[in-house]
C-alpha positions in Angstrom: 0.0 0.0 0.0 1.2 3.4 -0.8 2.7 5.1 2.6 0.5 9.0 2.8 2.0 11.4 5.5 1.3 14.8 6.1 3.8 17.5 6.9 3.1 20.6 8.8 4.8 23.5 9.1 4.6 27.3 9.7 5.0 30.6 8.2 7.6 33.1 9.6 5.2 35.9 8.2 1.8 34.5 8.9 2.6 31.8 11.7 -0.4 30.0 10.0 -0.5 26.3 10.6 -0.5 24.6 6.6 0.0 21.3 5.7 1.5 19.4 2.5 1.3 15.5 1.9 4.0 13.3 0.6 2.3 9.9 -0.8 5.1 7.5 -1.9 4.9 4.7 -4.7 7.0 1.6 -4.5 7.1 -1.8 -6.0 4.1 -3.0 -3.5 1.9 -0.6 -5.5 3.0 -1.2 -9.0 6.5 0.2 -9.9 8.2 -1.8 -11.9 11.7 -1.3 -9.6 12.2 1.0 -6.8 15.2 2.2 -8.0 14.0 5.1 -10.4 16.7 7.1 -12.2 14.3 9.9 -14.3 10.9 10.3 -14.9 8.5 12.6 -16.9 5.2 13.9 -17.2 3.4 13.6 -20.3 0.1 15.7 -21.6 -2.6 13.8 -19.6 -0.6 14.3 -16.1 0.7 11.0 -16.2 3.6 10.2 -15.2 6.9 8.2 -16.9 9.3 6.8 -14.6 12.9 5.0 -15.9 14.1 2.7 -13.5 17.0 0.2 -13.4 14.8 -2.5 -14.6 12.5 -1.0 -17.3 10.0 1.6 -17.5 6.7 2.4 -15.6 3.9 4.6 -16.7 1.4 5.7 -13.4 -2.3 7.2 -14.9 -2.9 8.3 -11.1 -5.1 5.3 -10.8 -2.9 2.2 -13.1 0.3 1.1 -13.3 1.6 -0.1 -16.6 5.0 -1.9 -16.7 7.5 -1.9 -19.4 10.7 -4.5 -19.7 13.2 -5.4 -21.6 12.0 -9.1 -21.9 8.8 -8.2 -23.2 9.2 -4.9 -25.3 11.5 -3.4 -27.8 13.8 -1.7 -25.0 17.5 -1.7 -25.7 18.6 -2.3 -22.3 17.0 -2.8 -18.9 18.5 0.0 -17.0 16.9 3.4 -17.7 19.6 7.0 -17.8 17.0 9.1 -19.3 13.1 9.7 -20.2 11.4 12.3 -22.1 7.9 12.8 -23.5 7.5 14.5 -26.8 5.6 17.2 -27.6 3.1 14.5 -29.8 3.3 12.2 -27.1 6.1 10.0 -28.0 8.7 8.1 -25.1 11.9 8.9 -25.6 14.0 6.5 -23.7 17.7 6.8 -22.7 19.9 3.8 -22.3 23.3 2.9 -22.0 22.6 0.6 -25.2 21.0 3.6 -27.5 18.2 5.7 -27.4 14.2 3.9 -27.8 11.1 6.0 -28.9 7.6 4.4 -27.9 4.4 6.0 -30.0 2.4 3.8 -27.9 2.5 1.3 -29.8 5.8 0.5 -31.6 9.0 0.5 -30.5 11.8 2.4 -32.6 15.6 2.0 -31.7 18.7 4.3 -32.5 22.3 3.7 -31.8 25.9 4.6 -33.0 25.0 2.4 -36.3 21.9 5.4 -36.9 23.9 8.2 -35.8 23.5 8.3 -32.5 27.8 9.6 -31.5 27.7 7.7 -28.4 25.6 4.5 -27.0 25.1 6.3 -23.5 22.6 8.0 -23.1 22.5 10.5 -19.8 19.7 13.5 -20.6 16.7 13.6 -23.5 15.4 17.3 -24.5 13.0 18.6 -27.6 13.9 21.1 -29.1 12.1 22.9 -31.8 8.8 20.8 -31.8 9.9 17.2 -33.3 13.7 17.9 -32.7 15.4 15.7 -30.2 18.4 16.3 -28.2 20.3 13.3 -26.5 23.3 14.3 -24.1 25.7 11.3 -24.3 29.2 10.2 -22.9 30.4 12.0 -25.9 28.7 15.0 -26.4 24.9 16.4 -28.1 23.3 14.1 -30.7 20.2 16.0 -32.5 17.8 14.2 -34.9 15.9 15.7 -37.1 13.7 14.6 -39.6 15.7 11.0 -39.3 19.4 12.0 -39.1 21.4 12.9 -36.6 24.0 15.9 -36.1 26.3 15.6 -33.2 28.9 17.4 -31.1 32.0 16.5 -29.3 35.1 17.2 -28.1 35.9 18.1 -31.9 33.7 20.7 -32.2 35.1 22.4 -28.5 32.6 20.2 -25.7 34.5 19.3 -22.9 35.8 16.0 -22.0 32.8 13.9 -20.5 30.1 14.6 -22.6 26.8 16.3 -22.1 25.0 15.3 -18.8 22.0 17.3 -19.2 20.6 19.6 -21.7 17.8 22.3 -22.2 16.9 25.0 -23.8 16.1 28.4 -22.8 13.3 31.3 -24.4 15.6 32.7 -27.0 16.8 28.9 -28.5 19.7 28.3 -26.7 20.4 24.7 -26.9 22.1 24.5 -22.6 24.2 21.6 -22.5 25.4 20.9 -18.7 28.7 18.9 -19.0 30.4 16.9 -16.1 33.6 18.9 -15.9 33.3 21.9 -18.2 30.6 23.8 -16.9 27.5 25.2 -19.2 28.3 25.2 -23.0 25.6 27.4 -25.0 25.0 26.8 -29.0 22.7 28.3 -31.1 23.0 28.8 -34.9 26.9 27.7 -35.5 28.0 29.7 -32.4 28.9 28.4 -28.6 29.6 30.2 -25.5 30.3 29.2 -22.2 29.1 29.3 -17.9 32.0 28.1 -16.2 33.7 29.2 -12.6 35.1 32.0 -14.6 32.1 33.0 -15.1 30.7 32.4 -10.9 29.3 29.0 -11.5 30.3 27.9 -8.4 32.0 24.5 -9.4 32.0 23.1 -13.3 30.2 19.7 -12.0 26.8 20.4 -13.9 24.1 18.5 -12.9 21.0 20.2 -14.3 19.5 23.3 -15.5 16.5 24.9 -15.0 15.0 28.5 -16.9 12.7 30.4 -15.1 9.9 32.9 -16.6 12.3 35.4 -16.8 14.6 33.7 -18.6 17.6 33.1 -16.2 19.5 30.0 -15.9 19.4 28.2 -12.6 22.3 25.9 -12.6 22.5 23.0 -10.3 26.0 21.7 -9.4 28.4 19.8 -7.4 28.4 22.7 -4.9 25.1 24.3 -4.5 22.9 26.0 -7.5 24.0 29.2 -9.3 21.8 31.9 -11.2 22.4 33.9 -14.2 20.4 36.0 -16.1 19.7 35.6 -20.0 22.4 37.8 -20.9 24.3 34.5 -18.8 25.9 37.1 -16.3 26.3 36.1 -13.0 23.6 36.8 -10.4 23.8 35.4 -7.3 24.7 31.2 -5.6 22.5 29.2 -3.1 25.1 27.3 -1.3 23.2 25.8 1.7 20.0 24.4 0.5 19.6 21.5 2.1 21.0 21.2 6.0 23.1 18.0 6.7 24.7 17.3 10.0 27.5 19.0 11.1 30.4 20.1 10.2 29.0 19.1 6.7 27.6 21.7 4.7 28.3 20.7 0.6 25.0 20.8 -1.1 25.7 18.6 -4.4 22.3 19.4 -6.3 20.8 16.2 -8.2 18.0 18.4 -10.1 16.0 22.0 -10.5 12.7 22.5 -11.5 10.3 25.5 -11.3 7.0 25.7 -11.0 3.8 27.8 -12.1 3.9 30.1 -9.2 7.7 30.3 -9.9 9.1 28.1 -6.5 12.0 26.7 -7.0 12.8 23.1 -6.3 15.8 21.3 -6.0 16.7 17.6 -5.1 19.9 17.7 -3.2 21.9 14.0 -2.3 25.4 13.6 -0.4 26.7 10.3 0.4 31.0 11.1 0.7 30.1 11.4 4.9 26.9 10.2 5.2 23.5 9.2 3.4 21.9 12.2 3.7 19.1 13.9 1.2 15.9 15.1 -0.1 14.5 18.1 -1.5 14.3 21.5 -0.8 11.8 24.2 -2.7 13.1 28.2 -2.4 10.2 31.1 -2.2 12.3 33.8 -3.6 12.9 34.5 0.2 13.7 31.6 2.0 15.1 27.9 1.3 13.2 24.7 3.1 14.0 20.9 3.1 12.0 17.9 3.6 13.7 14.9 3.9 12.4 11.1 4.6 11.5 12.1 8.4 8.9 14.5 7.1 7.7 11.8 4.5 10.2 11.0 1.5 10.3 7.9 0.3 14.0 8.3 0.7 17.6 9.9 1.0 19.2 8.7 -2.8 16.9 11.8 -4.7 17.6 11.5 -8.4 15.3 13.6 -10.4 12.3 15.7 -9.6 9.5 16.8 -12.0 6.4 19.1 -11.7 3.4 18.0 -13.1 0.1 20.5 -14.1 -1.3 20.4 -11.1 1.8 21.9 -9.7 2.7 18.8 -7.6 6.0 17.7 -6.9 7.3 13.9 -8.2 10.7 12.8 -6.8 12.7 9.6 -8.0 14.4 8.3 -5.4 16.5 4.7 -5.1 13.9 3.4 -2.7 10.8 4.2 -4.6 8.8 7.8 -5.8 7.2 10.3 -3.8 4.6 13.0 -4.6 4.2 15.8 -2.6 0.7 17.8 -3.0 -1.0 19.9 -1.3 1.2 22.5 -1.7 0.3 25.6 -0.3 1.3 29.1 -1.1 4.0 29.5 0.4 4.3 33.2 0.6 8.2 35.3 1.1 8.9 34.4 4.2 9.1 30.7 4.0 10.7 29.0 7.3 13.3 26.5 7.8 11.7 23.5 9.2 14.5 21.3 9.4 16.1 22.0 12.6 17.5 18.3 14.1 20.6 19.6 13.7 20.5 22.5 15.3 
């Protein structure tokens, strides 16, 4: 049965009582494998989750379960999932990239195109264009072929770990050691810690209604504006024991009401993580003692109703409920203090 607790907490400004609820999925209710590596929301609010032993789609009311014995995938354990703007799977692998219409299964690897097997990050991007960050660098395909770049064409070393793109169509590729490297139109730029990223580790990227970059990284989460000048650094999201205080951000994702959320995980010390959502004031974490499913946070998405879906090693939670959460969110999380 699916574990439901309720957190409650206050507002500094208000010192009204709210409460938010974290219900958490596991194999017991119909995951295919509790250790879920991405997921994705698709036009009807369902949900897409890649796991390391196939794929499982969650209606809010059925769970449909996807393997590699019985369908078309190229390997078991899921890097990557994406849904199209017409509905289409995209499915990263360490074996090639998989597209599911719903009912076909399509396969692409280095013998299509594809520069590199291994697959870490799916994005669209203009309607019907796919971009998959690999061990090597940026595949695109469109209409059937692909166009990459790699280290040959000035990425880094490591290839592309995730990649976005922002309101003026910038193509954002977040690299494992070279910071953010920006192409659009035959020209490339760069966000590195000459820049104020706060370390070259990227691990995601999120754009905001404004148009800024919010970059998630080994060392906390810096901001930019669109002009990709340097703005301001949230070092201490998440609060971990003592003397501990790196914040290695797993994920970003905004909202509608633009609150900021972030899926922070350390494990060099101790196991320690969860989430943490920022009001434009205030940051706030919620780890599994106010509900998660667990520590290992992996991805997080935010589906239309504005809910909050994390992958986790130990299963998914959804947190609803949410309330507004005003400017003068407070810190819950005080075990440490």
């Amino acid at each position: 049965m699916k574990n439901i607790v309720t957190l409650l907490f206050l507002f500094c400004c208000s010192f009204a009582i709210s409460a938010q609820t974290f219900i958490n999925y596991t194999e017991e209710d119909g995951l295919i494998d509790n250790a879920v590596n991405c997921l994705a929301v698709d036009a009807n609010n369902g949900v897409w989750f890649g796991t390391q032993n196939g794929v499982s789609y969650f209606d809010g009311t059925n769970w449909t379960n996807y393997s590699i014995d019985e369908n078309a995938l190229p390997n078991e354990t899921i890097k990557a999932i994406f849904v199209a703007a017409n509905g289409d799977v995209w499915i990263g692998t360490d074996d090639g990239l998989a597209v599911f219409d719903g009912t076909d299964w399509v396969t692409y690897t280095e013998e299509e195109g594809l520069l590199d097997n291994r697959v870490k990050y799916i994005h669209e991007y203009p309607e019907g264009t796919i971009l998959a960050g690999n061990n090597d660098g940026l595949s695109i395909l469109e209409n059937g072929t692909f166009t990459s770049f790699g280290q040959a064409d000035g990425l880094p070393f490591g290839g592309v770990n995730y990649v976005t793109s922002d309101l003026d169509g910038n193509i954002l590729m977040g690299t494992p050691l070279g910071g953010v490297q920006i192409y659009k139109d035959g020209n490339w730029t760069s966000i590195t810690e000459d820049e104020g990223l706060l370390n070259d580790k990227i691990r995601s990227i999120a754009i905001d209604e404004d148009n800024k970059r919010w970059v998630g990284n080994s060392d906390g989460i810096s901001v930019f504006d669109s002009a990709n000048i340097w703005e301001e650094d949230h070092e201490i999201i998440f609060i971990l024991p003592p003397p501990d205080e790196l914040n290695p951000v797993e994920d970003v994702a905004i909202d509608s009401r633009g609150y900021v959320w972030a899926g922070v995980y350390v494990d060099y010390l101790v196991t320690e993580g969860g989430i943490s959502v920022y009001n434009g004031g205030e940051w706030a974490d919620y780890d599994v003692d106010d509900g998660l499913v667990g520590p290992v946070v992996r991805r997080i998405a935010v589906d239309a109703n504005d809910d909050i879906w994390v992958a986790t090693s130990t299963g998914v939670s959804k947190v609803t409920d949410i309330p507004d959460l005003g400017t003068g969110l407070q810190q819950t999380n005080d075990k440490y203090a």
